[in-house]
C-alpha positions as a Markdown table, in Angstrom:
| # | Residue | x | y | z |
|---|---|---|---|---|
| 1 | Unk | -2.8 | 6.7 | 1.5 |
| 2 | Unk | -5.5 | 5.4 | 4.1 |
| 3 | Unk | -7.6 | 8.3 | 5.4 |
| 4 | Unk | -10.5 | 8.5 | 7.4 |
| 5 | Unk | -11.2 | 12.7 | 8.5 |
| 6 | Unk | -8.6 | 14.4 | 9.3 |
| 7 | Unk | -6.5 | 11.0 | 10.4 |
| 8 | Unk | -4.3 | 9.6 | 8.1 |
| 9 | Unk | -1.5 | 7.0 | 7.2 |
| 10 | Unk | 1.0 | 7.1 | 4.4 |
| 11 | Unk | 2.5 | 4.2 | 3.2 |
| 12 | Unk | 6.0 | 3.9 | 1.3 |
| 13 | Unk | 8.5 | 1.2 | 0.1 |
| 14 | Unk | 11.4 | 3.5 | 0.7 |
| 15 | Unk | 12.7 | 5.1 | 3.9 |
| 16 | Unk | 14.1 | 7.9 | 1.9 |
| 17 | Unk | 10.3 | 8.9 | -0.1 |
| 18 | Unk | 9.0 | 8.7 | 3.2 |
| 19 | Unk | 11.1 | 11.5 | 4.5 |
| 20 | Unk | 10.7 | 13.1 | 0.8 |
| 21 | Unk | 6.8 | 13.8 | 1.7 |
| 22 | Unk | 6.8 | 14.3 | 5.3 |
| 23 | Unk | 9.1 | 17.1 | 4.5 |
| 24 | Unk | 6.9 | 18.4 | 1.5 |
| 25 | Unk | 3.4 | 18.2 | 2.9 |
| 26 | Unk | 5.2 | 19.8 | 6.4 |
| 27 | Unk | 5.8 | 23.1 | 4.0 |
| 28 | Unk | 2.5 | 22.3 | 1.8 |
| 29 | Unk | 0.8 | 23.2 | 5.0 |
| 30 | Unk | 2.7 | 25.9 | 6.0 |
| 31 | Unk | 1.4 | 27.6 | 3.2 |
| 32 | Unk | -2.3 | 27.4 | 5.0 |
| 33 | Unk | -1.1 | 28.2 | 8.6 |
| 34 | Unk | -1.2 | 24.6 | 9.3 |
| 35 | Unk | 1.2 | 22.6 | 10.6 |
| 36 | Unk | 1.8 | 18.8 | 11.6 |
| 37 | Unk | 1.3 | 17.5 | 15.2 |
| 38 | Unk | 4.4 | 16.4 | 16.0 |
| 39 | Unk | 3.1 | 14.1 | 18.9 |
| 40 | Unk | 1.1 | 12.5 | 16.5 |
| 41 | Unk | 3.0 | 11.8 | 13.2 |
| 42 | Unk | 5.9 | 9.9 | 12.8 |
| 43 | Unk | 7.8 | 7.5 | 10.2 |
| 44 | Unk | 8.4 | 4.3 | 11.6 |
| 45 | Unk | 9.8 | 1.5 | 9.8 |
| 46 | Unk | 6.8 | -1.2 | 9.2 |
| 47 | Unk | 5.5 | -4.4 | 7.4 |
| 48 | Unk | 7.4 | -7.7 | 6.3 |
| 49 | Unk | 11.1 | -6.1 | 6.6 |
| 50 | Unk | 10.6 | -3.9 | 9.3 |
| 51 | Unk | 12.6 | -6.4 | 11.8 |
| 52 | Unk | 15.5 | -6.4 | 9.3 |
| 53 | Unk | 15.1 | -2.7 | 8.8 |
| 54 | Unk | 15.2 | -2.0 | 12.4 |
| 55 | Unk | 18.0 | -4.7 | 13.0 |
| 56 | Unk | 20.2 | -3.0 | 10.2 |
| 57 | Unk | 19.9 | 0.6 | 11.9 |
| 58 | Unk | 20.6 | -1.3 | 15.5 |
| 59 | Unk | 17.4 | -0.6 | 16.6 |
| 60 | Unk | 16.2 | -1.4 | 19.9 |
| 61 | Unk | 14.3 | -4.4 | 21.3 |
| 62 | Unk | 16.3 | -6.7 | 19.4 |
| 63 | Unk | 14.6 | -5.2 | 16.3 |
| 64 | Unk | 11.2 | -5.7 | 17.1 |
| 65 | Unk | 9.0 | -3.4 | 15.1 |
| 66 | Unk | 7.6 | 0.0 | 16.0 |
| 67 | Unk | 3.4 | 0.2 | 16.5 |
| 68 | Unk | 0.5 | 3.0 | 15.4 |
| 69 | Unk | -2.6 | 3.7 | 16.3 |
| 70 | Unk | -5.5 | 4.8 | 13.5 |
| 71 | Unk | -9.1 | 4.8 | 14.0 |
| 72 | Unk | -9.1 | 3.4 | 17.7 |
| 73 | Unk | -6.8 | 0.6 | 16.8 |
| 74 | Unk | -2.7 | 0.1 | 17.4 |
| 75 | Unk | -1.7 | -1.8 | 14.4 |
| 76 | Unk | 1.6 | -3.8 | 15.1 |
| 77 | Unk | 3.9 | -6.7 | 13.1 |
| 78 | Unk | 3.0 | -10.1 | 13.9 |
| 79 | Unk | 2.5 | -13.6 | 12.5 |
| 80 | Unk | -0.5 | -16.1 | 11.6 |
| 81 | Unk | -0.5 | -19.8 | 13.2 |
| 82 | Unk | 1.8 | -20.5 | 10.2 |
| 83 | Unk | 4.4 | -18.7 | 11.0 |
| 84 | Unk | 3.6 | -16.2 | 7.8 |
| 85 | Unk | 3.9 | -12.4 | 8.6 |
| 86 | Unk | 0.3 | -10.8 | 9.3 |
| 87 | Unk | -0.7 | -7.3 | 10.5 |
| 88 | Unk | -3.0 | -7.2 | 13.5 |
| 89 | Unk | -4.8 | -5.1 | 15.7 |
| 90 | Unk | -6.2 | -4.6 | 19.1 |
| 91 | Unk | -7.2 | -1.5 | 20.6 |
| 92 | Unk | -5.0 | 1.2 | 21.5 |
| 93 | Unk | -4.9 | 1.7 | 25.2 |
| 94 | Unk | -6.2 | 5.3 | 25.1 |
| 95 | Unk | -8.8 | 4.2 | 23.9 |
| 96 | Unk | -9.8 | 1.6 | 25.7 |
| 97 | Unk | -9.0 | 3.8 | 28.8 |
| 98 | Unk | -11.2 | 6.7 | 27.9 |
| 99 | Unk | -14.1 | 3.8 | 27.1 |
| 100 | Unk | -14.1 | 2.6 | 30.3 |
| 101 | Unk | -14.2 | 5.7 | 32.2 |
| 102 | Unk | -16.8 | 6.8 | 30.1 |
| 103 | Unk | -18.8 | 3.3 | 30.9 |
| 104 | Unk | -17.6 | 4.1 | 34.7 |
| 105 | Unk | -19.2 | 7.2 | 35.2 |
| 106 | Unk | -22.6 | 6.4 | 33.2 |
| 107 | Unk | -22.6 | 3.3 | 35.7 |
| 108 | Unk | -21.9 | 5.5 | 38.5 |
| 109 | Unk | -24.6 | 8.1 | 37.5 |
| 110 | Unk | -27.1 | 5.5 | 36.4 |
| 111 | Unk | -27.0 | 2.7 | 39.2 |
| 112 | Unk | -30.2 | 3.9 | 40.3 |
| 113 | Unk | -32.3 | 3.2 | 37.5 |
| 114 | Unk | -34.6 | 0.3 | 37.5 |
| 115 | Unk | -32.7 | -2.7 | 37.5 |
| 116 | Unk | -34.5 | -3.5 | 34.1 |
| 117 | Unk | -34.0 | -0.3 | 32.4 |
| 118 | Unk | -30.6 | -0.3 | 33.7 |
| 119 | Unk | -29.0 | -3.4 | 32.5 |
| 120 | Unk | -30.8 | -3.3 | 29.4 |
| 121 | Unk | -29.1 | 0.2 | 28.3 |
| 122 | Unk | -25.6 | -1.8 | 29.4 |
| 123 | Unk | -26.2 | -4.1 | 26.9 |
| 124 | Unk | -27.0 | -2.0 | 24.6 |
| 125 | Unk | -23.8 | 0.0 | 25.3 |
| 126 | Unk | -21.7 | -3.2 | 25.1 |
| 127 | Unk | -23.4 | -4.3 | 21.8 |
| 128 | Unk | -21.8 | -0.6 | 20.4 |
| 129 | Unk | -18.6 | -1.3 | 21.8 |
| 130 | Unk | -18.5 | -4.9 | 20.4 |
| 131 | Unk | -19.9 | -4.1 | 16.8 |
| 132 | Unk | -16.8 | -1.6 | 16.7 |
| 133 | Unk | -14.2 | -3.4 | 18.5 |
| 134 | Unk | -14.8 | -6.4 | 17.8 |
| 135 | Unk | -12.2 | -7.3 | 14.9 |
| 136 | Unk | -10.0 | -10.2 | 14.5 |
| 137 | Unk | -7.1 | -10.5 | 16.7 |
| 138 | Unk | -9.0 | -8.2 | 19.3 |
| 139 | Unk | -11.2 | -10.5 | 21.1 |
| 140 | Unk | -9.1 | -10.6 | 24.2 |
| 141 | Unk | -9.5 | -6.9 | 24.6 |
| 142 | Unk | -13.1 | -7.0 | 24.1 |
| 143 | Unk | -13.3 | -9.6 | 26.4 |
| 144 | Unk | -11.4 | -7.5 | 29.3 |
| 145 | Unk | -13.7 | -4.5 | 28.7 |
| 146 | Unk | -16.9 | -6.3 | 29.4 |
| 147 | Unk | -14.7 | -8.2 | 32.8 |
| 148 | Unk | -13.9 | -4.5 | 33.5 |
| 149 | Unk | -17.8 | -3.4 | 33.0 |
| 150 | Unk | -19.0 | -6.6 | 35.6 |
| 151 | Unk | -16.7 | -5.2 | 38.2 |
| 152 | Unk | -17.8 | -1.4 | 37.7 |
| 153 | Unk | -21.3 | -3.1 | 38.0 |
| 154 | Unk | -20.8 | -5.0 | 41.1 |
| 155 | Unk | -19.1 | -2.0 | 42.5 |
| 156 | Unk | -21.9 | 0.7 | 41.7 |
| 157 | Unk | -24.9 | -1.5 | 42.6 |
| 158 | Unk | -23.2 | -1.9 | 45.9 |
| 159 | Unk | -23.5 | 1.6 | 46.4 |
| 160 | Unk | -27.2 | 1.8 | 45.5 |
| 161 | Unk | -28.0 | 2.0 | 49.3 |
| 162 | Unk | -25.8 | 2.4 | 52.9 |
| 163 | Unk | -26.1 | -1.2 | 53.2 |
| 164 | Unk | -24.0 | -3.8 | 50.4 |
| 165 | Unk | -26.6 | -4.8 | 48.6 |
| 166 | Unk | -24.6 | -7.9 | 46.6 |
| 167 | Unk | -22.0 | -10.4 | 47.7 |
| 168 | Unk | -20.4 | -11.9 | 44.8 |
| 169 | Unk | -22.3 | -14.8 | 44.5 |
| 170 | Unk | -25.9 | -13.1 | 44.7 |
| 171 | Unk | -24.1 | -10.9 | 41.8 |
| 172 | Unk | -23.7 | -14.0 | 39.6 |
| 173 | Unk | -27.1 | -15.2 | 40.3 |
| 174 | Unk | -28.3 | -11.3 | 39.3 |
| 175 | Unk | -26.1 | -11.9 | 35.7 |
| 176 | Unk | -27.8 | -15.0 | 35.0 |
| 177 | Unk | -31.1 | -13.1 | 35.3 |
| 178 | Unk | -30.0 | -9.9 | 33.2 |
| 179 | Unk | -27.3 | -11.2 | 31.2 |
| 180 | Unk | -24.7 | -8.9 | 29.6 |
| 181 | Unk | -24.2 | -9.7 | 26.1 |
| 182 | Unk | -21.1 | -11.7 | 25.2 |
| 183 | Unk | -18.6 | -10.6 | 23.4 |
| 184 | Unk | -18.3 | -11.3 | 19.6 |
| 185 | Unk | -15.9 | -10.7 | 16.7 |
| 186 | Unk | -18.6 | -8.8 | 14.4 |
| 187 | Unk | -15.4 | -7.7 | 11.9 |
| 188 | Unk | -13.2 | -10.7 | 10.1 |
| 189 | Unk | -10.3 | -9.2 | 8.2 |
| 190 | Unk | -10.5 | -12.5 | 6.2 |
| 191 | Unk | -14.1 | -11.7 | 4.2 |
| 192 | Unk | -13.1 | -8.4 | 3.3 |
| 193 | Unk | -13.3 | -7.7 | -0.3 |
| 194 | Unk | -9.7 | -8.1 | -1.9 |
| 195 | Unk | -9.3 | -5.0 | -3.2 |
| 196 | Unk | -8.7 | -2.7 | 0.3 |
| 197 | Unk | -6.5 | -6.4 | 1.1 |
| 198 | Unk | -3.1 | -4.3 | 0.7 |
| 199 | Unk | -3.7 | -1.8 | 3.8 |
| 200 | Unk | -4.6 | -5.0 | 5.8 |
């Protein structure tokens, strides 16, 4: 069991145990006036064999397998530049919606501010994204979201006054004098201590 709040993942060997629990904590909770969100659980067939698993049953998309999201993340089945099997993670695309709108309209509200003032809170904002995000495998995501925050930028400081304020290139030239903060990959699965190394 991985559990974070009220989010949480169970992980079995068989398909059959899996089913076992799901149907005993659905009445466990019952018993509480609770009851399982059945948008948001599932058993899905995951980990080394989950191709084969899925190719046995006739699954679709030639077997490939099924995805989850925890803690902001969709975990899926992949491999490593050796061709070993590796989970990996990126984040889910709720999540990264819902970021970016949230980075939209604070841009939106805020485009006023002194230009300063402004651009340093951006960063600032980034940095938090980044120091959560930013986990192996997820860098092209991370890298998107700050793309995504330039063009909300450009857009907004446009719209400081009726007349466009920036072309493109004057834009660049006002990056190179408030720079965003890159992106970086604060989180490597690969130095975490060995023994939380079976849920990764």
């Amino acid at each position: 069991m991985v559990r974070y709040a009220d989010d949480n993942v169970f992980c079995f060997q068989f398909e059959e145990e899996a089913k076992a629990f799901y149907e005993a904590i659905t009445e466990r909770l019952k018993q509480f006036g609770l009851e399982i969100s059945k948008e948001k659980s599932k058993i899905i067939a995951f980990g080394r064999k989950a191709e084969e698993t899925n190719n046995d049953k006739g699954g679709h998309g030639g077997g490939k397998p099924e995805t989850f999201d925890f803690l902001g993340f969709t975990h899926y089945c992949s491999k490593d530049s050796n061709g070993k099997f590796r989970v990996k993670r990126k984040t889910s695309r709720k999540k990264y919606r819902a970021s970016l709108l949230r980075l939209k309209q604070w841009i939106r509200e805020n485009r006023h501010m002194p230009k300063a003032i402004l651009m340093e809170t951006l960063s600032r904002k980034l940095l938090g994204y980044y120091r959560y995000y930013g986990i192996t495998d997820n860098r092209d995501m991370v890298k998107d979201f700050l793309d995504e925050a330039k063009r909300y930028l450009f857009k907004y400081l446009n719209r400081r006054s009726r007349r466009r304020s920036y072309t493109w290139d004057k834009f660049v030239l006002f990056l190179k004098r408030y720079p965003l903060p890159k992106p970086k990959m604060y989180v490597s699965i690969f130095e975490l201590r060995r023994h939380i190394s079976y849920i990764l």
